[in-house]
C-alpha positions as CSV (number, residue, x, y, z in Angstrom):
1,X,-4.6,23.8,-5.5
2,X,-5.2,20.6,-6.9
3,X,-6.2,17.2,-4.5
4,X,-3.5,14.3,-5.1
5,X,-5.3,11.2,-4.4
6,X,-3.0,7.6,-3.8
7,X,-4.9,4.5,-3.8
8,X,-3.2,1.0,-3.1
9,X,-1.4,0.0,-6.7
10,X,-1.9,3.5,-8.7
11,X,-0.8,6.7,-8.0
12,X,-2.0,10.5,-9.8
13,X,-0.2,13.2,-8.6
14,X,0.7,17.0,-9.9
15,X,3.6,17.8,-7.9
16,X,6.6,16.4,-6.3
17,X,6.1,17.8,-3.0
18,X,2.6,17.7,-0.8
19,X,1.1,17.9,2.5
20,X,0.2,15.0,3.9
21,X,-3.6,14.7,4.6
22,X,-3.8,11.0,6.1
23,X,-5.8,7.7,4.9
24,X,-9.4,8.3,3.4
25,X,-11.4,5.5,2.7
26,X,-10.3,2.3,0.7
27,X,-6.7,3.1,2.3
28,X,-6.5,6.2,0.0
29,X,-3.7,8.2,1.2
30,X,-4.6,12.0,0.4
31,X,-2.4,14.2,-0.3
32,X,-2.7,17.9,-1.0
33,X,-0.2,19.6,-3.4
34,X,1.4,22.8,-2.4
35,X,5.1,24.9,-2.8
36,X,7.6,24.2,-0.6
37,X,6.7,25.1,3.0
38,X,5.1,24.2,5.9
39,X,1.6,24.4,5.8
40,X,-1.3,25.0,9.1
41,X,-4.4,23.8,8.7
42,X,-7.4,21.1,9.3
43,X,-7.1,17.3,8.7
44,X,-9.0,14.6,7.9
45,X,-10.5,13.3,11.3
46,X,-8.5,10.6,12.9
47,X,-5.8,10.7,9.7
48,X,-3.0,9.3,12.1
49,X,-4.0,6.1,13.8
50,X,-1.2,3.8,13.5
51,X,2.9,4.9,14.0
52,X,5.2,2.5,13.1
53,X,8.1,2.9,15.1
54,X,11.5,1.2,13.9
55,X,14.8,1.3,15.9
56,X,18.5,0.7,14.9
57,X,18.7,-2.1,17.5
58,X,22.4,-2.3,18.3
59,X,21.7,2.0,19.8
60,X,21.2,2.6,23.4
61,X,20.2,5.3,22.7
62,X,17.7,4.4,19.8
63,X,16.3,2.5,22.6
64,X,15.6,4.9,24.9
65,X,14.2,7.0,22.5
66,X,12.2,4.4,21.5
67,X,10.4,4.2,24.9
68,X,10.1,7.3,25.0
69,X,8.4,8.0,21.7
70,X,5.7,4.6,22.5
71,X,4.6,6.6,25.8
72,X,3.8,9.7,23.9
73,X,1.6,8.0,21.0
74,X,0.0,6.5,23.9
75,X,-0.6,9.4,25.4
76,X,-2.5,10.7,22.3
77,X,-4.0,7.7,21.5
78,X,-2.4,6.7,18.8
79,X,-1.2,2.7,18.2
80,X,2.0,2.3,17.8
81,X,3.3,-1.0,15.2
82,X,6.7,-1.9,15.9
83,X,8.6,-4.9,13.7
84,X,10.1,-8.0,15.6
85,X,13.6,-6.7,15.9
86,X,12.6,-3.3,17.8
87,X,9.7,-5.0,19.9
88,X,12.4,-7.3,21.2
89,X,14.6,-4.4,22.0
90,X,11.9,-2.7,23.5
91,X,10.3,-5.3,25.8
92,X,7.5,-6.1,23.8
93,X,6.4,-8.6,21.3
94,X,5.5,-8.6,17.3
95,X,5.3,-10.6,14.7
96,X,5.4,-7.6,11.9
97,X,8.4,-7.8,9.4
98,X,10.1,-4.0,9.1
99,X,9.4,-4.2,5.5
100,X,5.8,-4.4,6.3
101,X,5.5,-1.7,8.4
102,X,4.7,0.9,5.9
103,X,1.5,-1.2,4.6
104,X,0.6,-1.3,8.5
105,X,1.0,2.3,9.7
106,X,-0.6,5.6,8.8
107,X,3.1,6.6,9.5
108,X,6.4,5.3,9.9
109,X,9.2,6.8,12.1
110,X,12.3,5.7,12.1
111,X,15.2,6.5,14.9
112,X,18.1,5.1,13.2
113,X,20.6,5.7,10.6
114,X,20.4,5.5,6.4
115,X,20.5,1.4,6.7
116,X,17.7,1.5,9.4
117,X,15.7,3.7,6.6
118,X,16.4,1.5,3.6
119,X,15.3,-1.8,5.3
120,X,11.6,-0.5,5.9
121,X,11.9,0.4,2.0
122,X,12.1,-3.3,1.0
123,X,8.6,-3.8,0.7
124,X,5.5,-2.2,-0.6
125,X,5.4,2.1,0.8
126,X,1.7,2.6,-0.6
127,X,2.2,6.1,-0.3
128,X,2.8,6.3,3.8
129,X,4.9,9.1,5.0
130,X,8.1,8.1,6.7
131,X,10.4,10.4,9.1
132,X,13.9,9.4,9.9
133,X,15.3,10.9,13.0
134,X,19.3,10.4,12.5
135,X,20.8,8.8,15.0
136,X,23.5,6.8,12.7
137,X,26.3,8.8,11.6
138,X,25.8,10.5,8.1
139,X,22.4,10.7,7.9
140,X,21.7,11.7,4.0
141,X,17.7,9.7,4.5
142,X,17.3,10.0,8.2
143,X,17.8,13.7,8.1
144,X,16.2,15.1,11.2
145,X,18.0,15.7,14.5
146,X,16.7,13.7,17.7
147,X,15.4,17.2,19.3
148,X,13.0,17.4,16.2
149,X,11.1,14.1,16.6
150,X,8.4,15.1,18.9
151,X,7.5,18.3,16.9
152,X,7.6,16.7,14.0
153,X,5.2,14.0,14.9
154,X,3.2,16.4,16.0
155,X,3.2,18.7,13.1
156,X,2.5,14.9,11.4
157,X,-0.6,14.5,13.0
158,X,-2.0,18.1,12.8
159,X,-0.9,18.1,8.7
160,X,1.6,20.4,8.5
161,X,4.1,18.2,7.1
162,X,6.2,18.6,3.5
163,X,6.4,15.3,1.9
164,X,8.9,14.6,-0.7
165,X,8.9,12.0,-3.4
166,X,11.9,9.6,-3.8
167,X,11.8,7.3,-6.9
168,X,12.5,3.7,-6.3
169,X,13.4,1.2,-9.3
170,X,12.2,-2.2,-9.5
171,X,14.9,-4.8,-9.9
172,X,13.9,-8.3,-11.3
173,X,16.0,-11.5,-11.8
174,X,14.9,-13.5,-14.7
175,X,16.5,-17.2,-14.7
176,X,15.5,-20.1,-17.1
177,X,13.6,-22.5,-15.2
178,X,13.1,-20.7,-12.6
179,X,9.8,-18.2,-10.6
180,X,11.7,-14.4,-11.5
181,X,11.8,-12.4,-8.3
182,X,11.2,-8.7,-8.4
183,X,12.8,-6.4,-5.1
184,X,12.0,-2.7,-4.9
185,X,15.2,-0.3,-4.5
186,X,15.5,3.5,-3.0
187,X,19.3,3.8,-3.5
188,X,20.9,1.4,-5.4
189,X,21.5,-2.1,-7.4
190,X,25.2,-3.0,-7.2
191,X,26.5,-5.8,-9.0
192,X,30.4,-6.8,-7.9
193,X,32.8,-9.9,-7.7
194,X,34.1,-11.1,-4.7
195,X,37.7,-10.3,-3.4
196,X,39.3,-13.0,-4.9
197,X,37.6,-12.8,-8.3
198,X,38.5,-12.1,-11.7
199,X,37.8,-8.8,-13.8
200,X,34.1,-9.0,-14.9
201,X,32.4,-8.9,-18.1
202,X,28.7,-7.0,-17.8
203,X,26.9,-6.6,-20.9
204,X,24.0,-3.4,-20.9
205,X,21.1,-2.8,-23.2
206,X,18.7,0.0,-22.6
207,X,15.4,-0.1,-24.0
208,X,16.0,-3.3,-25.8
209,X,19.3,-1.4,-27.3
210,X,22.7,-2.6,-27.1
211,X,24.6,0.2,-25.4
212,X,27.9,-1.2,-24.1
213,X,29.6,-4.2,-22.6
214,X,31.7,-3.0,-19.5
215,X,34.9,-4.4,-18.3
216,X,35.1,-3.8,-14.3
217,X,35.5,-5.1,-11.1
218,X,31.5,-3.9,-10.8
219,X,28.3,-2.3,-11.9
220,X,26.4,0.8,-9.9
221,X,23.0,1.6,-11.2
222,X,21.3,4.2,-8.6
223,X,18.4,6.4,-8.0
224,X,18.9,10.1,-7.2
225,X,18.7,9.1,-3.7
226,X,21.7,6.7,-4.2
227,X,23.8,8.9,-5.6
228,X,25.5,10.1,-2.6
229,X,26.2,6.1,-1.8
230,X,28.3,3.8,-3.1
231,X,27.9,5.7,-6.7
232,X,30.1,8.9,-4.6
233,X,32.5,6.5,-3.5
234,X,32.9,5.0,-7.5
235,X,33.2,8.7,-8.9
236,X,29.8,9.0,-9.9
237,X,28.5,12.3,-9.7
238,X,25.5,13.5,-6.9
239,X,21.8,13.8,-8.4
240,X,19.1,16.3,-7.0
241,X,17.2,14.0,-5.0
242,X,13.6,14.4,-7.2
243,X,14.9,14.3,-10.5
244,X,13.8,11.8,-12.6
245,X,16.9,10.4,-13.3
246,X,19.2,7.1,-12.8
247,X,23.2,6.6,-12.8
248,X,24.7,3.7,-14.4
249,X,28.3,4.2,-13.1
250,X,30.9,1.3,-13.9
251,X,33.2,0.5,-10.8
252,X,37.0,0.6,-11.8
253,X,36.4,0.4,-15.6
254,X,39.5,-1.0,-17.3
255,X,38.5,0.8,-20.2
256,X,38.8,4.4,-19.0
257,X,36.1,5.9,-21.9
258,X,33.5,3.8,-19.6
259,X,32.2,6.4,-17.9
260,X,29.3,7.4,-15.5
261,X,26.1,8.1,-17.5
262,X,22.5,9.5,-17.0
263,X,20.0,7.7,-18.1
264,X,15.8,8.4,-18.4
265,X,14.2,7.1,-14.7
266,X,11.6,5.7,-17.8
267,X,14.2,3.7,-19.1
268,X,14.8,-0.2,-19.1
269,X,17.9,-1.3,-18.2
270,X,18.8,-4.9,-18.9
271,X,22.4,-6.1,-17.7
272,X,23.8,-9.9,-17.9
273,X,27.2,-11.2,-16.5
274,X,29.1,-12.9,-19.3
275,X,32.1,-13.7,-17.5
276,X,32.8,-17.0,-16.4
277,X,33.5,-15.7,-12.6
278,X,33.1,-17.8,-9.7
279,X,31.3,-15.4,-7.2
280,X,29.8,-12.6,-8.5
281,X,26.6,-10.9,-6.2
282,X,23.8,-9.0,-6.6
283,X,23.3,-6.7,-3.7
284,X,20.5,-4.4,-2.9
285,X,20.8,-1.0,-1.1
286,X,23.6,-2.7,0.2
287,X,21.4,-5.2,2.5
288,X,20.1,-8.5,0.2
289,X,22.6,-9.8,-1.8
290,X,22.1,-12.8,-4.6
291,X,24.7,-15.0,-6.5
292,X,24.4,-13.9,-10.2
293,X,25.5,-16.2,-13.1
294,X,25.8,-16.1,-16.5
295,X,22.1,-17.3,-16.8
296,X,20.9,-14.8,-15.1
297,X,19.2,-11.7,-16.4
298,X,19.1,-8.2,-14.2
299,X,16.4,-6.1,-15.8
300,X,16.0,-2.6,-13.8
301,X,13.2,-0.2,-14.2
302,X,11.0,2.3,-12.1
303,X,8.9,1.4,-9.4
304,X,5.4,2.6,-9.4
305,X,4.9,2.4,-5.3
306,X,7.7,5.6,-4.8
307,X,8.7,6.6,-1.1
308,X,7.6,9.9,0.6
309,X,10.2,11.0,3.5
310,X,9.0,14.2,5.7
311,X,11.4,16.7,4.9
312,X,12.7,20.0,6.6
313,X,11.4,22.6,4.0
314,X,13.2,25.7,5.4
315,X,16.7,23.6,4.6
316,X,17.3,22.9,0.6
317,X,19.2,19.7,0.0
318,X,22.2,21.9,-0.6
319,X,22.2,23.2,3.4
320,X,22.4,18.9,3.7
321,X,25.4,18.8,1.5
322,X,27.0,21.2,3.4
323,X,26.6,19.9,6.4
324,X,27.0,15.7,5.4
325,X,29.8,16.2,2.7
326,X,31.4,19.7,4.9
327,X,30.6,21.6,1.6
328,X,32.1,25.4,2.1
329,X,34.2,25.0,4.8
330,X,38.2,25.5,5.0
331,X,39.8,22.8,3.3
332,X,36.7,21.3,2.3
């Protein structure tokens, strides 16, 4: 077996899948490659210190959960970190943004749906496991039941955990005279026109090569992750989750030879609106959205800080697709 060793800013790995050891020192995060499985054995000492616990506020249930999971870690000693939304819910206080918890935490739980997953993926991961218990409604991220949270953050702290590696991209908004801003992504970069707006004109090079100018009420560029998103609901077709792939998949092309297509997760995709269309939006995994103009330039590549989500390893992904999309079934 070969040590996988994650510092803050670089990342060496040999493997796509790991067990997760815990922080070492300089905020290493260790990890140890392996097959799929589910793996006994010794951890670092003290590995687990800090949970971060996020809720889907607007669940009761969420809630109570919630409660309950902050009297457990302080049963075992562990601190829990909660952001200012779910301390509120929870009768505390906070002053951590969500998309800081994962830079705060030795691990990140999340009792929520997808969208309660994505929004602690807006800022840097650093290599920190997260494990979504679903209690939304589909659940493709958040994949866990509720009845699996307590033995799974136990199995978290004693390292026996599968990790798996989900490639974000790196979206950044270049503007003449203006500071660009960069936003990580795990699913998806969507670029759309408002109701009431015109057919829009998108222009694409890849790699500094023109490749096509689309005609379409949108644009879809998504990880493997996002591929069961809004990139399903376009006709785009669904990615295995760790391939190192992304979609560019036009939304209701007028020209119909504008179709899906894969491209290299290496690649560098630059896209600019040249349509004179009055409100046109950038939005991110479907929860920041930006007006886009005609001065704007949209340049998309990978992110180096990729997330890690505890997975079930006796279940492939195509047990999930079976039971999210009712794969199999009569009439499905």
């Amino acid at each position: 077996m070969l040590g996988l060793v994650q510092r803050r800013g670089g990342f060496t790995e040999s493997g796509r899948r790991g067990r997760y050891l815990g922080r070492g020192s300089d905020d290493q995060v260790v990890l140890l490659s392996c097959p799929p499985g589910l793996y006994n054995g010794a951890v670092t000492a003290n590995a687990i210190r800090r949970v971060g616990v996020v809720l889907k506020t607007s669940s009761h249930e969420a809630a109570d959960l919630g409660r309950q999971l902050l009297v457990e870690l302080d049963r075992l000693g562990i601190e829990p970190v909660l952001d200012v939304a779910s301390a509120k819910v929870l009768g505390t206080e906070s002053d951590c943004r969500r998309s800081e918890l994962p830079s705060n935490s030795d691990l990140v739980v999340v009792l929520g749906g997808d969208g309660t997953l994505l929004s602690v993926t807006r800022g840097p991961i650093n290599g920190t496991p997260i494990l979504g218990i679903n209690m939304g409604t589909l659940g493709f991220l958040t994949e866990h039941p509720v009845e699996h949270l307590f033995p799974m953050l136990h199995a978290a702290i004693e390292g026996r955990i599968t990790l798996e590696r989900r490639e974000r991209l790196e979206v950044t908004v270049n503007t003449p005279g203006k500071t660009a801003t960069t936003h990580p992504v795990l699913n998806d970069v969507v670029i759309n026109k408002s109701a009431l707006a015109r057919m829009l004109v998108l222009s694409m090079h890849v790699d500094d090569q023109f490749v096509t100018r689309f005609k379409a009420d949108g644009l879809i560029v998504a990880t493997p992750t996002g591929s069961t998103a809004y990139n399903l609901s376009a006709g785009g077709p669904i990615l295995y989750p760790t391939l190192e792939v992304l979609l560019v998949t036009p939304i209701c092309p007028h020209t119909l030879t504008n179709r899906p297509i894969a491209l290299s997760l290496d690649s560098v995709i630059d896209i600019r609106l040249e349509s004179l269309s009055e409100e046109v939006f950038l939005t991110l995994d479907g929860q920041q959205g930006f007006p886009l103009t005609t001065r704007d330039l949209v340049r998309i590549r990978r992110c180096s800080d990729p997330a890690h989500l505890i997975i079930e390893p006796s279940r492939s992904y195509f047990q999930v697709l079976h039971r999210k999309l009712k794969w199999g079934e009569r009439g499905g």
